[in-house]
VEXDREN-2710 file (C-alpha; in Angstrom, 1 decimal):
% VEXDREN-2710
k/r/px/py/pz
1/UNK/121.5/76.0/107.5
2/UNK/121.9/79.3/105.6
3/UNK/123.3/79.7/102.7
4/UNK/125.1/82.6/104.1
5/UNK/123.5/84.6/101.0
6/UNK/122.0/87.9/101.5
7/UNK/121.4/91.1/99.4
8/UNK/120.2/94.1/101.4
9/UNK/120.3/98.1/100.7
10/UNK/117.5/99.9/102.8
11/UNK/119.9/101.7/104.9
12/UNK/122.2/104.4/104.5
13/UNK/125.4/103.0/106.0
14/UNK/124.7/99.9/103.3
15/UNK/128.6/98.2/102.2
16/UNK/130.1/100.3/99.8
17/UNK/127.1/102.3/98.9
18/UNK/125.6/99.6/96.7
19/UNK/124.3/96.5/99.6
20/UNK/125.1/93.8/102.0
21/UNK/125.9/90.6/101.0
22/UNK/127.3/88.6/103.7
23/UNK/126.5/90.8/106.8
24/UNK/125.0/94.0/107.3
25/UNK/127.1/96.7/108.5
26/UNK/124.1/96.9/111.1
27/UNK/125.5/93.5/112.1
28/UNK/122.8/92.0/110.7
29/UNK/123.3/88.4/109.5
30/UNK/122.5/86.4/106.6
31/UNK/120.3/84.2/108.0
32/UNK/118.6/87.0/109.9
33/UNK/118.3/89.1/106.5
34/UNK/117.1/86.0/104.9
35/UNK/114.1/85.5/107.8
36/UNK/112.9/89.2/107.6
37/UNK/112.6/88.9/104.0
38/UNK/110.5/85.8/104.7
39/UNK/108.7/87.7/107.6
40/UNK/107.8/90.3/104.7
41/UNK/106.5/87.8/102.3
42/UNK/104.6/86.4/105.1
43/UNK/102.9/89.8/105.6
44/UNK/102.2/89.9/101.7
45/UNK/100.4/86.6/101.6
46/UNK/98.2/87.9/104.7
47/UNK/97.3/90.9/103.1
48/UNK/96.0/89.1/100.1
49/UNK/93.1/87.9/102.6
50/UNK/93.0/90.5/104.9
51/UNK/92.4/93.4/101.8
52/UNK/89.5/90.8/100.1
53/UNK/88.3/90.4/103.9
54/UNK/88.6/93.8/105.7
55/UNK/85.1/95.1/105.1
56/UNK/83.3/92.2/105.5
57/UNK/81.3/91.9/108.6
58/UNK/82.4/88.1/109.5
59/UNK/86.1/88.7/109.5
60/UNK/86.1/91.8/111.1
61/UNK/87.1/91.2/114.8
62/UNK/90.2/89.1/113.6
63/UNK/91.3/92.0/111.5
64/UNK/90.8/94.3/114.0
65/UNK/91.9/92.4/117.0
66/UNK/94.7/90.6/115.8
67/UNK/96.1/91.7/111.9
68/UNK/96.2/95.4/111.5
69/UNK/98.4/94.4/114.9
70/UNK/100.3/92.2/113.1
71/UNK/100.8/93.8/109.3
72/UNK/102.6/97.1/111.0
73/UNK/104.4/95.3/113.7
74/UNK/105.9/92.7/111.3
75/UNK/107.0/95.7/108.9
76/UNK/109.0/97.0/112.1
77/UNK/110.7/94.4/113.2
78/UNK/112.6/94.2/109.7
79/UNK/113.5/98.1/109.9
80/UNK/117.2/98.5/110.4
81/UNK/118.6/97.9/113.8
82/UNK/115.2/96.9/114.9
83/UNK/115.3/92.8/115.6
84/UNK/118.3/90.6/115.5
85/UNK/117.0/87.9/117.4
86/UNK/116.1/84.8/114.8
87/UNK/114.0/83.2/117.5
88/UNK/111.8/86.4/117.5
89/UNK/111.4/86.5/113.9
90/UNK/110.1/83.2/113.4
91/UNK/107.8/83.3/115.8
92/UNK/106.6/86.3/113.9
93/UNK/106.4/84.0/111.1
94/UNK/104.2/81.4/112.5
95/UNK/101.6/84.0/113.9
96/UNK/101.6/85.1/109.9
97/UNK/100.9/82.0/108.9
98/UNK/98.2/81.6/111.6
99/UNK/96.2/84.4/110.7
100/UNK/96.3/83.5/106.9
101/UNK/94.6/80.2/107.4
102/UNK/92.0/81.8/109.7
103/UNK/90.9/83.9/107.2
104/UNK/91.0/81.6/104.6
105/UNK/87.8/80.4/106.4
106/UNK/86.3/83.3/105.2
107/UNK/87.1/83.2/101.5
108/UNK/84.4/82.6/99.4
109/UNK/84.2/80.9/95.5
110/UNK/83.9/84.2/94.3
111/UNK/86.8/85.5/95.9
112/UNK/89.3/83.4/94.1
113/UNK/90.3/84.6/91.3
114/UNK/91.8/87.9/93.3
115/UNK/93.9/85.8/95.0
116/UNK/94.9/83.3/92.6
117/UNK/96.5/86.7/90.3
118/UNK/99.5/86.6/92.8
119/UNK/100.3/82.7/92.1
120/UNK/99.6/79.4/94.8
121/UNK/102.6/79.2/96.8
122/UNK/102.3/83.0/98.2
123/UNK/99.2/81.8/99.8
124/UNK/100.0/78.2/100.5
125/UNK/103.6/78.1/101.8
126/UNK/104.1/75.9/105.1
127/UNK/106.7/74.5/107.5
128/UNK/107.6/71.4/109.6
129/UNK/110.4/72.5/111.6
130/UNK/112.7/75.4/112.2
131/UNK/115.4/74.0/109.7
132/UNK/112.7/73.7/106.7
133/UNK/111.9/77.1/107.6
134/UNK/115.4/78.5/107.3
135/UNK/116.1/76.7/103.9
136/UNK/112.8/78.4/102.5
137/UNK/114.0/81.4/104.0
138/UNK/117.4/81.3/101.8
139/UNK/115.2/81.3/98.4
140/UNK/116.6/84.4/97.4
141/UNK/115.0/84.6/93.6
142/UNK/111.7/84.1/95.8
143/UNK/111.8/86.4/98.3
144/UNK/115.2/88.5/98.3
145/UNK/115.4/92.3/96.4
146/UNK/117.2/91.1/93.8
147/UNK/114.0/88.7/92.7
148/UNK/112.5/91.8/90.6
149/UNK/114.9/91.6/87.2
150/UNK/113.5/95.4/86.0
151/UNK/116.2/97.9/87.8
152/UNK/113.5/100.6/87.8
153/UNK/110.6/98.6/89.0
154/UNK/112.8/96.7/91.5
155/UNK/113.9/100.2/92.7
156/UNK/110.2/101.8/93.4
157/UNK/109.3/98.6/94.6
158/UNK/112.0/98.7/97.6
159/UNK/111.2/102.5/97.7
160/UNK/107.5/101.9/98.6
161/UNK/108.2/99.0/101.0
162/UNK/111.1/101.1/102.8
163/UNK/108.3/103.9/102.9
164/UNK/105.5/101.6/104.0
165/UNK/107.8/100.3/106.9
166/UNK/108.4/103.8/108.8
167/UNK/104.1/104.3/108.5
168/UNK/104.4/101.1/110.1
169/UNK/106.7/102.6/112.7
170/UNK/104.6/105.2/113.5
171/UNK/101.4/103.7/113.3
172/UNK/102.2/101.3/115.9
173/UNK/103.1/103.8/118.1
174/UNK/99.4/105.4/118.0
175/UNK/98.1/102.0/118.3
176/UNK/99.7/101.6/121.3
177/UNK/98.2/104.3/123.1
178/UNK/94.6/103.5/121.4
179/UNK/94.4/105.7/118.2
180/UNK/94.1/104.3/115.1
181/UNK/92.6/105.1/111.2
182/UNK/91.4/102.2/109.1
183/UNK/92.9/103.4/105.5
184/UNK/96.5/103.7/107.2
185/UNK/95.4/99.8/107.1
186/UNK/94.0/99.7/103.9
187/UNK/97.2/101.3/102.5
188/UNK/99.5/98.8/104.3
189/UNK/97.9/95.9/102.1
190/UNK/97.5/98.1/98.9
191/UNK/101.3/98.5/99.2
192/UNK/102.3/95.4/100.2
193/UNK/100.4/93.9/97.1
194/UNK/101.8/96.4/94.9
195/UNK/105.2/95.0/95.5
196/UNK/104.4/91.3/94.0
197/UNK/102.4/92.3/91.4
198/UNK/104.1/92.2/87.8
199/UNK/101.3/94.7/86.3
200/UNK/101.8/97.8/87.4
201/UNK/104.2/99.8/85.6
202/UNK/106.9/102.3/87.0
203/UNK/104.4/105.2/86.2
204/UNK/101.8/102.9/88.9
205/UNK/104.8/102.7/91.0
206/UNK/105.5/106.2/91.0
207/UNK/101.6/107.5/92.1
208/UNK/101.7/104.7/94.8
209/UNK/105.2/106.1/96.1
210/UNK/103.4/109.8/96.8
211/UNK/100.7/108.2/97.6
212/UNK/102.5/106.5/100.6
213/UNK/104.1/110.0/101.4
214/UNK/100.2/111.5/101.5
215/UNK/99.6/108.5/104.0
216/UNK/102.8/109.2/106.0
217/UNK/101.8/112.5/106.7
218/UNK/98.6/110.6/107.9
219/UNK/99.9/108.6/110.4
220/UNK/102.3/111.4/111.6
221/UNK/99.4/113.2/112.3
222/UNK/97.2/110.5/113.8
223/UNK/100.8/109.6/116.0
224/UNK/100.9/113.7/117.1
225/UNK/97.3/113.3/118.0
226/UNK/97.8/110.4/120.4
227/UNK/101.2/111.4/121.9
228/UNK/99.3/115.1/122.6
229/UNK/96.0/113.6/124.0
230/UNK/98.1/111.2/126.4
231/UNK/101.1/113.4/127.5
232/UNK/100.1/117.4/126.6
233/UNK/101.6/119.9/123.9
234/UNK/105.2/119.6/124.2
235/UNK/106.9/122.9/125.5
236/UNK/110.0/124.4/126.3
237/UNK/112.4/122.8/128.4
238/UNK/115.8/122.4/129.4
239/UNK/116.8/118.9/129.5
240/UNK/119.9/118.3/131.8
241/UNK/122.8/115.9/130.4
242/UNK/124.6/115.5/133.5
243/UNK/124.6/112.4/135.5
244/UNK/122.9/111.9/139.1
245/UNK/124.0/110.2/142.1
246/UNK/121.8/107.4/142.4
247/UNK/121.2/104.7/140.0
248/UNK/119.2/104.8/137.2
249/UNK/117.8/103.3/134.3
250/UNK/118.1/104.0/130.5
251/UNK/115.4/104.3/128.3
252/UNK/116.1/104.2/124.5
253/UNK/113.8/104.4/121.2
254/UNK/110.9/105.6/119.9
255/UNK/108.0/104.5/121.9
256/UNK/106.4/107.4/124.7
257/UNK/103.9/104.9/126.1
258/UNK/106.8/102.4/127.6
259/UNK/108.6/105.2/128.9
260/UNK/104.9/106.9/130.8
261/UNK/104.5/103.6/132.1
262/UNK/108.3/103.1/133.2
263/UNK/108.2/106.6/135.0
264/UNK/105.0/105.3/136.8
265/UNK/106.4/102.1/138.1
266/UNK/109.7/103.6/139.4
267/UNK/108.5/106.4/141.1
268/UNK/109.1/106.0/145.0
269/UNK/112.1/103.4/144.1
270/UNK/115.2/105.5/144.9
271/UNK/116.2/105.2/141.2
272/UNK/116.7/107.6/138.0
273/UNK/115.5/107.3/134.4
274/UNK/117.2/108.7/132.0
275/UNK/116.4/109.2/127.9
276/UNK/118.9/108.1/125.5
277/UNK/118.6/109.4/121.6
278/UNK/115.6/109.5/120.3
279/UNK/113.5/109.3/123.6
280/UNK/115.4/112.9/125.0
281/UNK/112.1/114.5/123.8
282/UNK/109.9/112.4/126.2
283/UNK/111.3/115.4/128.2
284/UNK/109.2/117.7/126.6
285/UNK/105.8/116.7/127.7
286/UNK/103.7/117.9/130.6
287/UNK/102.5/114.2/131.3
288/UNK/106.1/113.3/131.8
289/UNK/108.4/115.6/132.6
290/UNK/106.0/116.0/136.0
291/UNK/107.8/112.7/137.6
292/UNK/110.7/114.3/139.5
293/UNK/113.1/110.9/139.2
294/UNK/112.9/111.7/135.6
295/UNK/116.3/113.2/135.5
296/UNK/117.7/114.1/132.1
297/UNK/119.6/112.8/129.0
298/UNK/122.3/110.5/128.7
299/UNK/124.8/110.4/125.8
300/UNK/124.3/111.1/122.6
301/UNK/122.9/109.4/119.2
302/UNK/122.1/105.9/118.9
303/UNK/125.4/104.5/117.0
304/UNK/127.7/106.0/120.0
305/UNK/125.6/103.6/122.1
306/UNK/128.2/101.0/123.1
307/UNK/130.5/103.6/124.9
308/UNK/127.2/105.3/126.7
309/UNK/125.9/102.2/127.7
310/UNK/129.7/100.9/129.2
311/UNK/129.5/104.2/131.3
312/UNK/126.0/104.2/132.5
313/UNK/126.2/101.1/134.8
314/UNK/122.1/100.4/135.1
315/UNK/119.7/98.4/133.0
316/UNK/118.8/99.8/129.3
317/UNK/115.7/99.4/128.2
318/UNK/115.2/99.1/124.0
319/UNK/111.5/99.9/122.9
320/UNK/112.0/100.2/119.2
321/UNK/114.7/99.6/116.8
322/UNK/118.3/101.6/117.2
323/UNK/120.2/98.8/118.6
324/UNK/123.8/98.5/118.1
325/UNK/125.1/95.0/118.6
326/UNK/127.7/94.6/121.9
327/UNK/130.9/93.5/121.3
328/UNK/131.4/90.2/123.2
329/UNK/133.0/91.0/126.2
330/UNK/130.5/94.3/126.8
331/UNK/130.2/95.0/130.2
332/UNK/126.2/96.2/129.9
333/UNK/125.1/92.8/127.5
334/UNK/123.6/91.4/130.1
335/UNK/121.5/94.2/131.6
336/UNK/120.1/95.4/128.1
337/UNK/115.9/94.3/128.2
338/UNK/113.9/94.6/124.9
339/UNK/110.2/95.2/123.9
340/UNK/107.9/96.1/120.6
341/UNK/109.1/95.1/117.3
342/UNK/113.1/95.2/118.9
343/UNK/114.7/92.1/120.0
344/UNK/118.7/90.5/120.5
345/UNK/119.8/86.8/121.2
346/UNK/119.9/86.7/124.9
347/UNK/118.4/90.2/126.2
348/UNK/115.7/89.6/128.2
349/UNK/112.1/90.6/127.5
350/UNK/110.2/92.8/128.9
351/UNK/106.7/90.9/130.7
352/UNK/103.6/92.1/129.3
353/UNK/100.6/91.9/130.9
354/UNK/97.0/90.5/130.3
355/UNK/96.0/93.2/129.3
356/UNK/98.7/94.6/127.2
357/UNK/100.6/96.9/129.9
358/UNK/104.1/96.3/130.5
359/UNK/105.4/95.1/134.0
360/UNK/109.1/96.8/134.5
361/UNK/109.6/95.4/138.1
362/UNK/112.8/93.3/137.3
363/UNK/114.4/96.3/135.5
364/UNK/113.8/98.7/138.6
365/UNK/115.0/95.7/140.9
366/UNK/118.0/95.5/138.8
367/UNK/118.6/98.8/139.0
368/UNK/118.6/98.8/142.7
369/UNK/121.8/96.8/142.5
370/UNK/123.9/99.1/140.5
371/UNK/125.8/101.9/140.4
372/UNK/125.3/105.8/139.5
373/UNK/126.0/106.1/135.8
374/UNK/129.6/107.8/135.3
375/UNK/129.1/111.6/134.3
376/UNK/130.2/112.1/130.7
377/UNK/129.1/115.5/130.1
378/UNK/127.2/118.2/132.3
379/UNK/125.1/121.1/131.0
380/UNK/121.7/121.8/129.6
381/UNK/120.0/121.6/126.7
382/UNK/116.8/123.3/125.1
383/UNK/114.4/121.3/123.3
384/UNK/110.5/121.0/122.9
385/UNK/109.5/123.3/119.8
386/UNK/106.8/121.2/118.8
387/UNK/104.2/123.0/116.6
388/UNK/102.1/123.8/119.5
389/UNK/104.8/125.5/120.8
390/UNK/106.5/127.2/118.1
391/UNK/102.9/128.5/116.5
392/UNK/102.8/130.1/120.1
393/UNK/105.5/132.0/119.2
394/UNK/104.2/133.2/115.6
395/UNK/103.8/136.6/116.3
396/UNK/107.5/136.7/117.3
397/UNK/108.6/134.8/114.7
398/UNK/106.6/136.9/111.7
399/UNK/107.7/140.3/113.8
400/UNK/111.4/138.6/113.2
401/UNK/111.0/137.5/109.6
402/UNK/109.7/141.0/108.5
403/UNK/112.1/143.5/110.3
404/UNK/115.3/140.9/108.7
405/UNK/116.3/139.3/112.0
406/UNK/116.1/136.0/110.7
407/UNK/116.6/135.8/107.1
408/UNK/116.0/131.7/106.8
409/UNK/115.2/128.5/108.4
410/UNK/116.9/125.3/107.9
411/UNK/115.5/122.1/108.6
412/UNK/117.9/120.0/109.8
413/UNK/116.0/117.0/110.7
414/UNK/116.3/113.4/110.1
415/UNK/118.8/110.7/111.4
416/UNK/122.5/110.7/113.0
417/UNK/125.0/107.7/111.7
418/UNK/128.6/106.4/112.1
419/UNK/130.0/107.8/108.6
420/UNK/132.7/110.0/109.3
421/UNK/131.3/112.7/106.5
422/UNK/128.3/113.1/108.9
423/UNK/130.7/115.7/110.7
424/UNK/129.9/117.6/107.5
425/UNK/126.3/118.6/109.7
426/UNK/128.1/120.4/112.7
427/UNK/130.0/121.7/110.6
428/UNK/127.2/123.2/108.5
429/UNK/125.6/124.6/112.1
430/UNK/128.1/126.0/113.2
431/UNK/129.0/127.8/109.9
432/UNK/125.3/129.6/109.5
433/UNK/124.6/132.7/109.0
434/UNK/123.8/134.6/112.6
435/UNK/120.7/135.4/111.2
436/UNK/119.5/131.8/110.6
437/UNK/117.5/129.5/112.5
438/UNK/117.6/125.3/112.5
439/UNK/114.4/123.1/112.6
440/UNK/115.6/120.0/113.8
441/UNK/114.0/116.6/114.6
442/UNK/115.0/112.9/114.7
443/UNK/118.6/112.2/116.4
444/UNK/120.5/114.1/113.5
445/UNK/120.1/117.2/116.2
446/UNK/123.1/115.2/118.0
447/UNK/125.5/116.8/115.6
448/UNK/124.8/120.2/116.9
449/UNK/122.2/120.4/119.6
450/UNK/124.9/120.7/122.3
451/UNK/126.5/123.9/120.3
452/UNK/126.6/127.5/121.8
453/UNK/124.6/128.8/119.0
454/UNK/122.9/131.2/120.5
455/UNK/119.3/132.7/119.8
456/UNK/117.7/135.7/117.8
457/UNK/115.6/138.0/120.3
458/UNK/115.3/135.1/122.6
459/UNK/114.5/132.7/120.1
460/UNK/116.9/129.8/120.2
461/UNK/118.7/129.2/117.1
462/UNK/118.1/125.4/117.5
463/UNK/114.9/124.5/117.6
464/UNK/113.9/120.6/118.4
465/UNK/110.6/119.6/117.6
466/UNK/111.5/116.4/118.8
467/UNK/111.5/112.3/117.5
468/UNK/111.6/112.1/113.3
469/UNK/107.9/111.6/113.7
470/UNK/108.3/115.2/114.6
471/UNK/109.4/116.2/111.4
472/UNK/105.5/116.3/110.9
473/UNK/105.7/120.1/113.2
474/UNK/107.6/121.3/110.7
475/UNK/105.1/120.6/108.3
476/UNK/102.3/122.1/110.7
477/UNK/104.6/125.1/110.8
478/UNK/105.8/125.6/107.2
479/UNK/101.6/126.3/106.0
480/UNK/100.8/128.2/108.7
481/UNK/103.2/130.5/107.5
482/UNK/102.3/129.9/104.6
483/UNK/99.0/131.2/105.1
484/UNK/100.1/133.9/107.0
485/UNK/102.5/135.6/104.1
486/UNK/99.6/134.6/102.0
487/UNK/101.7/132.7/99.8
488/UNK/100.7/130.7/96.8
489/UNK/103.1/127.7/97.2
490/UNK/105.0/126.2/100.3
491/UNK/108.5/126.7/98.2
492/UNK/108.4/130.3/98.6
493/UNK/108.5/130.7/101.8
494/UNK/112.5/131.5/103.4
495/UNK/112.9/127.9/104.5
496/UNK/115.5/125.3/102.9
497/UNK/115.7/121.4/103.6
498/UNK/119.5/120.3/104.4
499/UNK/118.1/116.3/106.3
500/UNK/119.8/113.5/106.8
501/UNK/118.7/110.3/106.5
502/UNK/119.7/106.9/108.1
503/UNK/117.0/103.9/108.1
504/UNK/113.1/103.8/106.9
505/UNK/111.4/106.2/109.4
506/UNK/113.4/108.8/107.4
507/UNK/112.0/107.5/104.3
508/UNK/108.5/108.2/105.1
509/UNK/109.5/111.9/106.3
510/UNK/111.3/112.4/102.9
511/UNK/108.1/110.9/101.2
512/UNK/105.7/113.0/102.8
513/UNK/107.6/116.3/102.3
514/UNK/107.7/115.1/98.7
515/UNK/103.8/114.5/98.9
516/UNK/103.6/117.8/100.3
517/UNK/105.0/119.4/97.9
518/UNK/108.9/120.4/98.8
519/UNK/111.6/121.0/96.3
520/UNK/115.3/121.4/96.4
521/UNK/115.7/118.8/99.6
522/UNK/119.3/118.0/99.8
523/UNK/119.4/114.4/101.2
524/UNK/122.9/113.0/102.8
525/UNK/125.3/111.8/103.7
526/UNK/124.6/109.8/100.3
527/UNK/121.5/109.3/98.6
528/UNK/120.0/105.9/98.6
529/UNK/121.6/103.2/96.8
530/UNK/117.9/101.9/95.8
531/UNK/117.1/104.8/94.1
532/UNK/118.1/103.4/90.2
533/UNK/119.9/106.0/87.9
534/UNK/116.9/106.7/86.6
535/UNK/114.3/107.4/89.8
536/UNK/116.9/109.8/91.4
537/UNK/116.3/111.3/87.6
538/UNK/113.3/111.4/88.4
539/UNK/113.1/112.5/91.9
540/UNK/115.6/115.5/90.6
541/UNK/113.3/116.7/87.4
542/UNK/110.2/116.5/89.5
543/UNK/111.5/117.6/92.8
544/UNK/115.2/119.1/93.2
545/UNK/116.3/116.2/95.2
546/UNK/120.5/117.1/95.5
547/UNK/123.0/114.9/97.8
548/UNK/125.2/116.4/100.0
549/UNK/128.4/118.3/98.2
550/UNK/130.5/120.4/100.9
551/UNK/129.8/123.1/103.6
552/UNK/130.8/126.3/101.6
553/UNK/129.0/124.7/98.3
554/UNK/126.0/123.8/100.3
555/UNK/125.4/127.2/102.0
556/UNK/126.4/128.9/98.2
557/UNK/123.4/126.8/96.6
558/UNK/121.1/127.8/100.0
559/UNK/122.1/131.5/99.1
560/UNK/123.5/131.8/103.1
561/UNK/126.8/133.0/101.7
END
């Protein structure tokens, strides 16, 4: 049995700003905490072999086939509000284990003194039965964050790993829908090594942390790639966020793929689907948007999900993290079906197929059976300023910068989150300058996408690029401006960061902006409580990270007011 121990800080909404330590505020548990830190130090003792192994020749259809699979997906089922379910995670754990020993047959004499550097039990752990498992899992001072003594190291350890697990995110994403680039790989076990090795210094640390951020804007770019070759350039589109008459089914989380392939099976059925949070900009791509049952969005962010999902009467579908845990007597627990890295005790599964495609038949049947969601809102809303898209409108946009119609943009992006100060971002919108313009992305845009903001010469003042992978257009956008004021250096440019973060996808947008070479990003609602005292000095030295003050302070330091 668990000790009922746990230590964990990688979100934003962490207790009291400093970490869980007898349940997340996610509503994660301690035994759960205590698996997925196991899960991870599975991962590391896999990566030992699979870095040694990667180029060789007789080990390369298990690392292709089965590991770079497994070293991405077993980063995303720890990411916050991801995987609850215990049963999952261990079964995670096993197919860790699994792997390790089949490579092991690959290890030669030579190879090991490389691996003996990280110590025996890493690489030779076992189990017997579930229980065992569980009291390994509760060895804290082996595997928990608190088992690195150095505040500073322990910090830009949990930094990296944070970082590493929203590439992970992303990567499996593109691997779902074929694309994939070996270094993104490479880097995974680099990192993952970095973590348990007492050698490196915080100044090794540091170059590895940017280094991840060069890599996240690699895998962003590889995800944009695959989501654009499968589904078109996202473009303009008005989204409705009314509700239909006939039943329908809700589709949450990150992953495009499910959704395509949901839309396909449920054509013809006399049923709906409907996005919730982050998958509203599925709506945005030609591939998709063509099914005419694919009727609009429903709700808002993810954390408001427990009132959306009471009201929408159909089946939910989860295909990535986001998941808010029902309350016992919720009227939608039993309709809720999971896939990917996300899982909860009792939901069912989604059934996947020989060949890796997902069958949906007992969702649409269930559907069939239930009635129209409730209508909580009506309305449109405007979204799908992608790059493609928005460099379309360049000309426009210069022609607008030039003459003084817009004066600055203001990325917005990042996540939404229960804290009551997170009202401090619609606040912020609504309080603007006329003459500004937001960049959003991620499901922060839930604090103000449904705003009468209005445009500038018909360019709306909101502009959605879409999931927080998106954040990546803004990046696409911000140097081809760049080049086009022929300017020296990305900062000088009238664009100011103002993003809000939530979980470890963010941290890989932050990262990569950092790589990239942003300054003056104010993060909120609260910076991270694993940055130490003296990273967030510094991240400010180096960078101009700031947190979050007020409204009227904010727009003072932004120079909006």
């Amino acid at each position: 049995m668990s000790t009922n121990n746990m230590f964990c800080y990688q979100c934003q909404e962490t207790a009291q700003g400093t970490g869980c330590t007898t349940i997340g505020v996610c509503g994660k548990k301690a035994d759960t905490s205590a698996l997925q830190d196991l899960l991870i130090y599975t991962a590391k003792g896999l990566a030992i072999y699979s870095s040694i192994l990667r180029k060789r020749e007789e080990a390369k259809k298990l690392i292709l086939d089965k590991v770079n699979k497994y070293l991405v997906n077993s980063l995303f089922v720890t990411i916050t509000n991801a995987n609850f379910d215990n049963e999952a995670i261990i079964n995670e754990i096993k197919e860790g284990l699994k792997l390790r020993e089949d490579l092991k047959k690959y290890i030669k004499d030579s190879d090991k003194s490389m691996i003996e550097r990280y110590g025996s039990e890493i690489i030779n752990w076992h189990f017997d039965s579930d229980e065992e498992l569980q009291t390994y899992a509760d060895k804290q001072d082996l595997l928990g964050v608190l088992r690195t003594k150095n505040e500073d190291i322990r910090s830009l350890r949990e930094l990296l790993i944070y970082g590493l697990k929203g590439m992970a995110a992303y990567a499996e994403h593109a691997m779902n829908l074929g694309k994939t680039q070996e270094d993104i790989f490479e880097f995974t076990e680099k990192a993952l090594l970095a973590s348990i090795d007492d050698n490196l210094s915080v100044e090794d640390l540091i170059a590895l942390v940017l280094d991840c951020g060069h890599h996240g804007v690699k895998v962003m770019a590889l995800l944009d790639e695959a989501n654009t070759s499968t589904f078109g350039n996202p473009e303009m589109t008005k989204i409705k966020i009314g509700a239909g008459t006939r039943p329908g089914i809700l589709i949450s989380g990150h992953d495009l793929y499910d959704l395509k392939q949901l839309l396909e099976q449920s054509k013809n059925s006399g049923i709906d689907i409907y996005t919730h949070s982050e998958m509203l900009p599925g709506h945005f791509y030609p591939e998709l948007k063509k099914y005419v049952h694919f009727y609009g969005n429903y709700g808002n962010a993810w954390w408001d999900q427990r009132k959306d999902f009471t009201n929408f009467n159909g089946p939910i579908v989860f295909t990535t993290n986001c998941i808010v845990p029902p309350l016992k007597n919720a009227s939608y627990k039993d309709r809720v079906f999971t896939t990917n890295a996300a899982g909860f005790p009792g939901w069912k599964r989604i059934k996947v197929n020989k060949d890796g495609t997902k069958n949906f038949s007992e969702v649409i049947e269930l559907a069939k059976t239930c009635q129209a969601p409730n209508e909580i809102e009506s309305g449109e809303i405007v979204g799908g300023f992608a790059h493609n898209q928005v460099l379309s409108l360049a000309d426009t946009i210069v022609e607008n910068i030039k003459s003084g119609a817009i004066r600055k943009f203001i990325v917005m992006s990042g996540c939404d989150g229960r804290m009551a100060k997170r009202d401090y971002y619609t606040e912020f919108a609504e309080k603007l300058p006329k003459d500004t313009i937001i960049l959003t992305s991620g499901c922060a845009k839930f604090r103000y996408n449904k705003l009468n903001l209005g445009d500038i010469n018909g360019i709306p003042r909101v502009l959605d690029a879409g999931q927080c992978n998106d954040s990546y257009s803004w990046a696409v956008v911000a140097l081809k401006l760049k080049e086009v004021f022929g300017l020296n250096d990305i900062n000088e440019l009238p664009i100011a960061f103002n993003v809000a973060w939530y979980e470890q996808k963010a941290v890989i947008v932050l990262l990569a902006l950092l790589y990239l070479g942003v300054k003056n990003i104010h993060l909120g609602p609260t910076l991270p409580a694993f940055l130490s005292p003296n990273v967030v000095k510094v991240l400010v030295e180096n960078f101009g990270i700031a947190g979050m003050t007020t409204v009227d302070e904010d727009l003072k330091k932004f120079n909006l007011i």
